[in-house]
N, C-alpha and C positions, 0 to 999 in steps of 0.2 A: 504494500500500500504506500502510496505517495502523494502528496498535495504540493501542489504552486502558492505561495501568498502572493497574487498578483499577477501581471502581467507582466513576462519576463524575469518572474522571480526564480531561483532555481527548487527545484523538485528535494524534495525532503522526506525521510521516513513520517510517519504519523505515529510515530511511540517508540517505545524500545524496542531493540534489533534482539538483543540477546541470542542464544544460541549459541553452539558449541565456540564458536570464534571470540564469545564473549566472555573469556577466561580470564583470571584475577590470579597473581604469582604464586598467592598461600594455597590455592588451587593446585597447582601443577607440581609443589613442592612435594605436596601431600601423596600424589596421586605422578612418580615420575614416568609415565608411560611414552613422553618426548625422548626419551636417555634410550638408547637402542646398542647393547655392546655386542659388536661383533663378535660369530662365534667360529672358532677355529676352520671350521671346513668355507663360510664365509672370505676370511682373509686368506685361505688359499686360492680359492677362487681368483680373489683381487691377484694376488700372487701370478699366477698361473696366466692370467689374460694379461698381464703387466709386460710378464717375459714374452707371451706373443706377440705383443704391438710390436715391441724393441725388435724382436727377430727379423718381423713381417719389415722392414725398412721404412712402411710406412711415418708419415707425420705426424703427427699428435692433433691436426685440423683433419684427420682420415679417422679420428674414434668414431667410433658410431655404439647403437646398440646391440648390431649385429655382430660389428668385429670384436666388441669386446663381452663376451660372450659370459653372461653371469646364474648358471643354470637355477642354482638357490638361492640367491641373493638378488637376481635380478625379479623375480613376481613379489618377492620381500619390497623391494623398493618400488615395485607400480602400487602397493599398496598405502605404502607411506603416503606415494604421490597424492594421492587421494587425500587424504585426512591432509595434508600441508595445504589442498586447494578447498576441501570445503570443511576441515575441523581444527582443530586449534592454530594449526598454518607455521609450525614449526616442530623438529626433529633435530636430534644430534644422537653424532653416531660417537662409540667411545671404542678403542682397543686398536688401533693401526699405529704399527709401529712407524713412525716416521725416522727415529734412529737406526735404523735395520736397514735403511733403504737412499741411494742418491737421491737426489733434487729432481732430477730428471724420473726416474723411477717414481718419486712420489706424484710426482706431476699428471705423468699417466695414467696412475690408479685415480689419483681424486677426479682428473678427466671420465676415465670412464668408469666411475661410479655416476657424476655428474650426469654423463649423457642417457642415462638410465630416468634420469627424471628431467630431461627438456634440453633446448639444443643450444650452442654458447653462443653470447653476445658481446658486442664490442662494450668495454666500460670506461674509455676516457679518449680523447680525442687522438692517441698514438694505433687504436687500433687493438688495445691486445685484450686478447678474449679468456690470458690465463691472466688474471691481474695478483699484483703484489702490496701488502699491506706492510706496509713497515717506516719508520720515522726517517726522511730524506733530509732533515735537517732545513726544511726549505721553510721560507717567511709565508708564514700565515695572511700577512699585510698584503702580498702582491697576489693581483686580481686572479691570477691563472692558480695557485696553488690551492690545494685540496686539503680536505682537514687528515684523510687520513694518511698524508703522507708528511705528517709531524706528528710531535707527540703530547698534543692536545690533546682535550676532552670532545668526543665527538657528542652533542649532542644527539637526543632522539631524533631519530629519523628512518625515510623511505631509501632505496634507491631506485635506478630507475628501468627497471625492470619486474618480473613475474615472480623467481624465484632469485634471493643473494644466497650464495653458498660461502663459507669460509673452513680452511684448512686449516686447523697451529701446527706450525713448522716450528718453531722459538716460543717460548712464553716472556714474558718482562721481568726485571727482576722485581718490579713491585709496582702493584697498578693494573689497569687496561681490563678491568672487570668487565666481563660481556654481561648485557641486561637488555633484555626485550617486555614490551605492553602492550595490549590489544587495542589495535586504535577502535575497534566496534566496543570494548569496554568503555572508552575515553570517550566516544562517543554518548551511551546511556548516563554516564555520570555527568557530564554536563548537561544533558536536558534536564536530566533530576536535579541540576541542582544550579544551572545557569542555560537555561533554553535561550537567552539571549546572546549569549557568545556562544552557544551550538551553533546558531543560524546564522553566525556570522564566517562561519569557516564554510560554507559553504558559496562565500563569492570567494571569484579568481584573485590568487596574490600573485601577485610578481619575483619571481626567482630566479638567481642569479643560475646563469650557465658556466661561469668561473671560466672563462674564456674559451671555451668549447663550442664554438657558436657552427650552429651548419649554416652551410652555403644558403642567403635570401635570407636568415634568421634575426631577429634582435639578439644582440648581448644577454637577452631574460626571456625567459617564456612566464605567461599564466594562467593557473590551475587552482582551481580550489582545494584545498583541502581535504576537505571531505565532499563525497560525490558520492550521488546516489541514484547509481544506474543500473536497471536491466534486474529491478529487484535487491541490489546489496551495495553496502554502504566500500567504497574503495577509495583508499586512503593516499594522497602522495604528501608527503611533507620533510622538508629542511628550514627548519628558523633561523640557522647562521646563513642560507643561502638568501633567502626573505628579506632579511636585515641588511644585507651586503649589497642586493638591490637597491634597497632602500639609498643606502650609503652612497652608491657608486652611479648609479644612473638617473640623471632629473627628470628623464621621461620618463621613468617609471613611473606608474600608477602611485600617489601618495595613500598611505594604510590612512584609516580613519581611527578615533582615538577607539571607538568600539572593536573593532579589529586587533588592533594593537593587546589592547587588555584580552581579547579571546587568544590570541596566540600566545601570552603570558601565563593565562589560566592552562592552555592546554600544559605549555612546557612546566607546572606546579605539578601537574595531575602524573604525566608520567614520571616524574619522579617519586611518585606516592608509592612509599614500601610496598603499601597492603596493594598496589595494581599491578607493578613491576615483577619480572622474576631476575636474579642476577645467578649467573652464572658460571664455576668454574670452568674455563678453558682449557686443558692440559696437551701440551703437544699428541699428534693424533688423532685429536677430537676434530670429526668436521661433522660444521652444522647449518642446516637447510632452513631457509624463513620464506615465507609468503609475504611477500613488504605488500600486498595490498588490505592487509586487514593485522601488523604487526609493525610497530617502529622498533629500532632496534638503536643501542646506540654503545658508548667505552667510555669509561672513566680513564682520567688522566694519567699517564704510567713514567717509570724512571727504568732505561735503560739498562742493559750490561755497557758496560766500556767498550768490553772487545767487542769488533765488527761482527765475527761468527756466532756470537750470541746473543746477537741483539733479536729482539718481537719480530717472526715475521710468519705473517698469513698469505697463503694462496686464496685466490677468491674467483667466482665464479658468477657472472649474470646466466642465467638459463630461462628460456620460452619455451614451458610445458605445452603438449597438446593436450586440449582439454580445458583452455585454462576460460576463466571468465573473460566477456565481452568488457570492454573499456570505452570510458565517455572518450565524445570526439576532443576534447581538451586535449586528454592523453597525447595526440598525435606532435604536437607542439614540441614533448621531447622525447615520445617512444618513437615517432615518425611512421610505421606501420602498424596498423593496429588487429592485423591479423593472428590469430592464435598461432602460436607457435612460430611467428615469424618477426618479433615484437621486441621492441625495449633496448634498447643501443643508443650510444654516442657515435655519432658520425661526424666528418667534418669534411670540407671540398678534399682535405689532404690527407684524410686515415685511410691507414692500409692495413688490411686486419692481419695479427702476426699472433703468435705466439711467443712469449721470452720466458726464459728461466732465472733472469735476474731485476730485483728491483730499479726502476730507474724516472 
């Protein structure tokens, strides 16, 4: 159910969403059925399809779910696919030894594990589709640089895609707690308790594309917040990307002070213990989110010294088949909005690659 207030107003649920996606942390603590540890003939599996790719000469943009061929583990994972797309919209998997294994090797398992739930996508405007999470040391101040490649606190947020996967390769020596909340939670708790800044997130904010611009694009694209299409409420959001707009471009749309204070209350709300869950990351854990009904985000971390020890994640954009239909807004930065063909950074000058080093 949906109503308009007005003409031109955008479409809104009529009451609360709840439902399986509408999970709360002390929930999922209790009940950890997201926690999935591999189980010995599993990771041989990975093993065993790992050593064929390498054999086969093929590339690592030649995984598929044919070649990497997962006979128990892979109807394992079409199931998960499921509940990540229409039930709590996140999984982590625990027990891959990543010290047992090259960079290279690990690369190809997480790949084709990956492609067992959706196909990879470009995530920053170089093109690479195996992307690298780790602190570059770069200035936060200049417009192109990304949060995750310092060692700031990432706020809650979307990305911009279907499904974000991450690998730990390295953990921090202290810091960088992974913590995810159901934006359909955050949703029901602010009509309950401010339907005034609910309604406001759902006009278009302006957000910064961090100089990632495609060809005929503005510097920003905008998208509301929250959107409510085709039946279910679908989330995209970054508030340091929102602000940076705000900051950096005068044609941007100026926020209004009601806007302002709903984007304030939302960033309160996910920080709220009781809606939040945070999460132990331990090397080998890799974990699957549905960023359209989950933000996800990292507290700030302090490095090792040495270079080989420093935090670093593999990451993954993926376009499940099967996945939900998407408002036309979306197209601004997913650019196709075809199922399973969806959700990338493009630029006139990306060429999609795969690296195995951060850069």
């Amino acid at each position: 159910m949906s109503h308009a207030q007005g003409a031109g107003a955008p479409s809104m649920p009529d009451g609360l969403i709840n439902g399986p996606a509408a999970w709360r942390g002390s929930e999922l603590l209790a009940d950890p059925t997201w926690l999935h540890h591999f189980s010995e003939a599993e990771l041989e599996e990975i093993a065993t399809a790992t050593r064929a790719h390498k054999a086969s000469g093929r590339q690592m943009g030649e995984i598929t779910r044919e070649s990497f061929k997962l006979p128990c583990l892979g109807p394992r994972l079409d199931a998960i696919l499921q509940d990540l797309l229409h039930g709590s919209g996140f999984v982590q998997f625990r027990g891959f030894d990543v010290g047992a294994v090259t960079m290279e090797e690990a690369a190809i398992a997480y790949l084709g594990v990956g492609v067992h739930l959706g196909s990879f996508r470009s995530q920053n405007a170089k093109g690479h589709l195996l992307g690298h999470v780790r602190n570059l040391g770069f200035d936060i101040n200049k417009p192109t640089t990304r949060y995750y490649q310092t060692d700031r606190a990432l706020e809650f947020h979307t990305d911009s895609c279907d499904i974000v996967g991450l690998l730990c390769l390295m953990s921090s020596k202290a810091g960088a707690e992974s913590r995810i909340v159901s934006s359909v939670t955050l949703h029901d708790v602010m009509l309950e308790r401010r339907p005034d800044l609910r309604a406001a997130l759902f006009n278009a904010f302006p957000t910064d594309r961090r100089g990632e611009i495609p060809k005929g694009m503005l510097p920003w694209f905008d998208v509301p917040v929250f959107n409510w299409h085709a039946g279910e409420l679908t989330t995209i959001y970054s508030g340091q990307y929102i602000r940076s707009a705000q900051a950096n471009y005068k044609a941007a749309r100026r926020l209004t002070a009601l806007e302002i204070e709903a984007l304030e209350y939302l960033d309160v709300l996910t920080n709220d213990p009781g809606l939040n869950l945070t999460i132990e990351f331990r090397p080998g854990d890799m974990q699957f989110l549905h960023n359209h009904q989950n933000l996800h985000s990292r507290t700030d971390f302090e490095d090792f010294p040495e270079p080989d020890r420093r935090r670093h994640l593999l990451r993954l954009w993926l376009a499940p088949a099967g996945a939900r239909p998407l408002p036309p807004s979306f197209a601004q930065r997913y650019g196709s909005l075809a199922v399973g063909n969806r959700g990338r950074i493009i630029t006139e000058n990306t060429m999609l690659q795969f690296v195995l080093e951060a850069t």
